[in-house]
GUVO-712845 format. One line per field, with one value per atom (N, C-alpha, C): residue number from 1; residue in three letters; x, y, z. Coordinates in steps of 0.02 Angstrom, whole numbers, always signed. Example, Ala and Ser with C-alpha at 12.3 -4.5 7.8 and 13.67 -1.06 7.14 Angstrom:
mardo = c(1/1/1/2/2/2)
lumdo = c(ala/ala/ala/ser/ser/ser)
px = c(+660/+615/+660/+642/+684/+645)
py = c(-284/-225/-165/-112/-53/+2)
pz = c(+390/+390/+390/+354/+357/+394)
This chain:
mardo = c(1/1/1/2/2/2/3/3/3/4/4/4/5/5/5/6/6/6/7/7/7/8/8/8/9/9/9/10/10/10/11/11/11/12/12/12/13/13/13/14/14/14/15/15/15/16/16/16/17/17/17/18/18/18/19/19/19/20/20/20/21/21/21/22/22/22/23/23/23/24/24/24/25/25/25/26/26/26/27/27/27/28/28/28/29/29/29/30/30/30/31/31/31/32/32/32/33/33/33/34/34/34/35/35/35/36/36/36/37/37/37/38/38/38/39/39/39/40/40/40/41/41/41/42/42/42/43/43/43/44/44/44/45/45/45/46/46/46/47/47/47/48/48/48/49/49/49/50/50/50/51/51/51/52/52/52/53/53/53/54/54/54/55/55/55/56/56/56/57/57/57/58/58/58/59/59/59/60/60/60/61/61/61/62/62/62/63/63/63/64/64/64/65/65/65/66/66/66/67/67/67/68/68/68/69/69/69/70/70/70/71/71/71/72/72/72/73/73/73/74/74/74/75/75/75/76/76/76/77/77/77/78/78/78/79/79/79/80/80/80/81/81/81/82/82/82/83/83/83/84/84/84/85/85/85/86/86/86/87/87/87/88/88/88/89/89/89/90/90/90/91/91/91/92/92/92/93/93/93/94/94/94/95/95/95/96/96/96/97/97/97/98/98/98/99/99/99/100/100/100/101/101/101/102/102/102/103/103/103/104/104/104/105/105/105/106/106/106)
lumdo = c(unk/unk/unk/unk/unk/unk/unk/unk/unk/unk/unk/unk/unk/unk/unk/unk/unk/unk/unk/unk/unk/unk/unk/unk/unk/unk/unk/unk/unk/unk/unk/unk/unk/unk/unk/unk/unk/unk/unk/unk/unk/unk/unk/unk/unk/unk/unk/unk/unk/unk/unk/unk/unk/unk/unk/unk/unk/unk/unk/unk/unk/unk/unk/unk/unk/unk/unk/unk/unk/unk/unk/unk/unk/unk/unk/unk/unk/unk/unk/unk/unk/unk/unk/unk/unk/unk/unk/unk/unk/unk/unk/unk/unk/unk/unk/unk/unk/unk/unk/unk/unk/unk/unk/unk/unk/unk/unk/unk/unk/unk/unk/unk/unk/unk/unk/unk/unk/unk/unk/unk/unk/unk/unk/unk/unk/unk/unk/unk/unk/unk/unk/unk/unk/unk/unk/unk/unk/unk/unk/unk/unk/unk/unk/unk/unk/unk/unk/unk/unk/unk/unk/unk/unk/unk/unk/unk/unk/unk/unk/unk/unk/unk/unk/unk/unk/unk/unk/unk/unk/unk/unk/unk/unk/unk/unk/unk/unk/unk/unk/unk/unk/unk/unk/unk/unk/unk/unk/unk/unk/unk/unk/unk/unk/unk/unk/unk/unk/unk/unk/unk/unk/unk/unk/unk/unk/unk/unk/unk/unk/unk/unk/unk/unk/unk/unk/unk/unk/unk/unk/unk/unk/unk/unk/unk/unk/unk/unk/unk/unk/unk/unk/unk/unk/unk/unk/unk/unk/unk/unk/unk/unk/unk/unk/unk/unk/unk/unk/unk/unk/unk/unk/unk/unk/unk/unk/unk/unk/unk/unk/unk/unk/unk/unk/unk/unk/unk/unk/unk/unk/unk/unk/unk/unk/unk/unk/unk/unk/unk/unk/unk/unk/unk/unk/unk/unk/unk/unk/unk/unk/unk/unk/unk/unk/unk/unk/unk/unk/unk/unk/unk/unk/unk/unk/unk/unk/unk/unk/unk/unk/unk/unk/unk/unk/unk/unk/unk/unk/unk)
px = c(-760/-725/-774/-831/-877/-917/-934/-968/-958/-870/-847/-841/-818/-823/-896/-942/-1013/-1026/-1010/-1015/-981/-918/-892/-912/-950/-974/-1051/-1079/-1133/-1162/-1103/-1128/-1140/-1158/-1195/-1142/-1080/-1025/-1012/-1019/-1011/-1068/-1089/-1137/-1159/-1214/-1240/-1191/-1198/-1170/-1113/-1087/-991/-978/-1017/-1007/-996/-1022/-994/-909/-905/-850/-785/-811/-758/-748/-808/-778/-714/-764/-710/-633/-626/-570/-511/-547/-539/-487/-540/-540/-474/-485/-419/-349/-348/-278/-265/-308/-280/-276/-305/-281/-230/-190/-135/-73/-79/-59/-23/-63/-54/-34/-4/-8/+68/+77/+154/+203/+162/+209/+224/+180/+213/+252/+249/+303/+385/+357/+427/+459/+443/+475/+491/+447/+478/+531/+526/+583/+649/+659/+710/+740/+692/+695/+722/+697/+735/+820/+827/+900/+924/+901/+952/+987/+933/+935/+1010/+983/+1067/+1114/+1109/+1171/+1209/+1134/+1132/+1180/+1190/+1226/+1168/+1175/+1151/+1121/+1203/+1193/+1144/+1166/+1111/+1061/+1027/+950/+922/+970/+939/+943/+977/+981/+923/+879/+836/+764/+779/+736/+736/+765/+775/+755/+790/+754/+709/+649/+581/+554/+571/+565/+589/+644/+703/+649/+624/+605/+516/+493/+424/+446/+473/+518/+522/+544/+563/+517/+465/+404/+336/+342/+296/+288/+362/+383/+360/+376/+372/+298/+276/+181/+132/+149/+131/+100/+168/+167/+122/+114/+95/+26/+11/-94/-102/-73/-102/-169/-112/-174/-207/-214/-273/-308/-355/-437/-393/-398/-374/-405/-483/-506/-495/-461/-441/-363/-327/-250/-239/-293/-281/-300/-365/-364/-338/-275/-221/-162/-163/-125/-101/-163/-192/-192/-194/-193/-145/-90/-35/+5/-2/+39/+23/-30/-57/-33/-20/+4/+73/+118/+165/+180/+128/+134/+145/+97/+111/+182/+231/+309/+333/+300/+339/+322/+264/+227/+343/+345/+403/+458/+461/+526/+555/+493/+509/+538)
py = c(-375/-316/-267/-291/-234/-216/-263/-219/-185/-179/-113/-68/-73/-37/+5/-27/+3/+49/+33/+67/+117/+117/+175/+236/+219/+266/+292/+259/+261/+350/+370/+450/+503/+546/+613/+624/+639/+689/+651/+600/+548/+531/+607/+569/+496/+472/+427/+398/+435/+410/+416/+431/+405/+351/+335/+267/+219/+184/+127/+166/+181/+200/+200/+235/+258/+169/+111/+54/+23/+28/+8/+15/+97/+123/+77/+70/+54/-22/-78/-133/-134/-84/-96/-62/-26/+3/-62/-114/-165/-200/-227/-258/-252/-168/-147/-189/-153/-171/-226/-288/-364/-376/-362/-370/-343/-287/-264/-279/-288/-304/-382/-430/-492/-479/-448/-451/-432/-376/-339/-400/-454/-472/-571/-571/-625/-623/-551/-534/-506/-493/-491/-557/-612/-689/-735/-709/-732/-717/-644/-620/-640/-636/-669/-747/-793/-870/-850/-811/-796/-774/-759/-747/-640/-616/-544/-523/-465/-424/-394/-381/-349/-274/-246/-190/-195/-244/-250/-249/-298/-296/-221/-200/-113/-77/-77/-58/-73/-143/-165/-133/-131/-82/+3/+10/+102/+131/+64/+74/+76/+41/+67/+156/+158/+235/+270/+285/+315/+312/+228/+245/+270/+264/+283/+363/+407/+464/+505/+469/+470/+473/+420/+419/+484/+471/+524/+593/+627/+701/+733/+681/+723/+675/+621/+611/+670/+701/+748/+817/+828/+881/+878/+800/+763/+760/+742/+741/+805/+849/+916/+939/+916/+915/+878/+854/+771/+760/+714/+693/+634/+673/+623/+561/+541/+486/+437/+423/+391/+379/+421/+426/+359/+398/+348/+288/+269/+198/+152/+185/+139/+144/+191/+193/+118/+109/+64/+4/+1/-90/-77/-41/-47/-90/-46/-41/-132/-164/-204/-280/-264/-310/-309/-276/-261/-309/-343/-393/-458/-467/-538/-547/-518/-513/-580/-541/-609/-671/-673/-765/-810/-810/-847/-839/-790/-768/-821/-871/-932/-973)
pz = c(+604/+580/+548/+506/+471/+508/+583/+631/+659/+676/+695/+660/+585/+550/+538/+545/+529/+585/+645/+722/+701/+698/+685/+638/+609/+558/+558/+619/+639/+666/+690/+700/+639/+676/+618/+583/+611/+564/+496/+487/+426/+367/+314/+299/+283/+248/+243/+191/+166/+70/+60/+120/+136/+155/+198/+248/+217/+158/+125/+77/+64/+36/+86/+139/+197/+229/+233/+269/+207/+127/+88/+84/+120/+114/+167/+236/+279/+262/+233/+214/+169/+133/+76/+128/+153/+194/+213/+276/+317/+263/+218/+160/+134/+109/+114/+150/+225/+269/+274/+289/+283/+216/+167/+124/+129/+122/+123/+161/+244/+289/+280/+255/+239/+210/+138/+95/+112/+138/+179/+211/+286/+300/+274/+227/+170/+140/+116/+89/+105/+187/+226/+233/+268/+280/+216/+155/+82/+72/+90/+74/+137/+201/+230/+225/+218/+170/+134/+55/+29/+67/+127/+168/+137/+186/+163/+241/+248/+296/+336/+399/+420/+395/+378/+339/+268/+224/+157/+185/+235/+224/+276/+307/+324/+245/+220/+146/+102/+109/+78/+109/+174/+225/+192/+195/+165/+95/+35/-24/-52/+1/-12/+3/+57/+81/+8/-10/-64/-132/-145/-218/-209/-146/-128/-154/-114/-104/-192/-228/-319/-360/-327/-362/-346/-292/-265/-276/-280/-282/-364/-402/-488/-478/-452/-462/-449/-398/-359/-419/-454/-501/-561/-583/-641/-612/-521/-544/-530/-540/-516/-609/-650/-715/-727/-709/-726/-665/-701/-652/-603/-554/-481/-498/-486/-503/-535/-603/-649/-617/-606/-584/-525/-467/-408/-428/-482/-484/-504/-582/-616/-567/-531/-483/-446/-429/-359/-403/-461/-515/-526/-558/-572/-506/-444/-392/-375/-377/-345/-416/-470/-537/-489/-468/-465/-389/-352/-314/-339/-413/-434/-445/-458/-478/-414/-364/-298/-309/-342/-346/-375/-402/-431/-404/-366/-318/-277/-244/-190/-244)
């Protein structure tokens, strides 16, 4: 994976002194990724166990979109005064504390 990643970044348009940052970035999205989409469908596979509806777990499907949606719109307004840098990174630990919550869920 970091040798594609490194290939890919191997041309001119990318300076030098991006390229490690930009694979990091990379690394953390699929990290993301795998990471959410397990959760997502653990947590369909859990409520259906309790004996969810079809309809609830599209419901459980949608309420992510909705509170992504809530959060985002007045965030938006709020980093416009403050140092992005600092923002995105409690951002990104907050968001990521907020996975340990599932450890006890099973």
């Amino acid at each position: 994976m970091l040798v594609f990643l490194s290939r890919l970044f191997k041309s001119n348009e990318v300076p030098r002194e991006y390229r490690s940052n930009f694979i990091h970035f990379y690394l953390d999205i699929g990290w993301f990724g795998i990471l959410s989409g397990s959760a997502i469908n653990f947590i369909n596979i859990y409520v259906t166990r309790l004996g969810a509806t079809g309809y609830q777990i599209g419901l459980l499907g949608a309420v992510s979109a909705l509170v992504s949606l809530l959060i985002a719109i007045p965030a938006s307004r709020w980093l416009e005064k403050r140092n992005t840098g600092r923002a995105v990174f409690w951002s990104s630990v907050f968001y990521r504390i907020g996975f340990l919550l599932w450890i006890p869920l099973p």
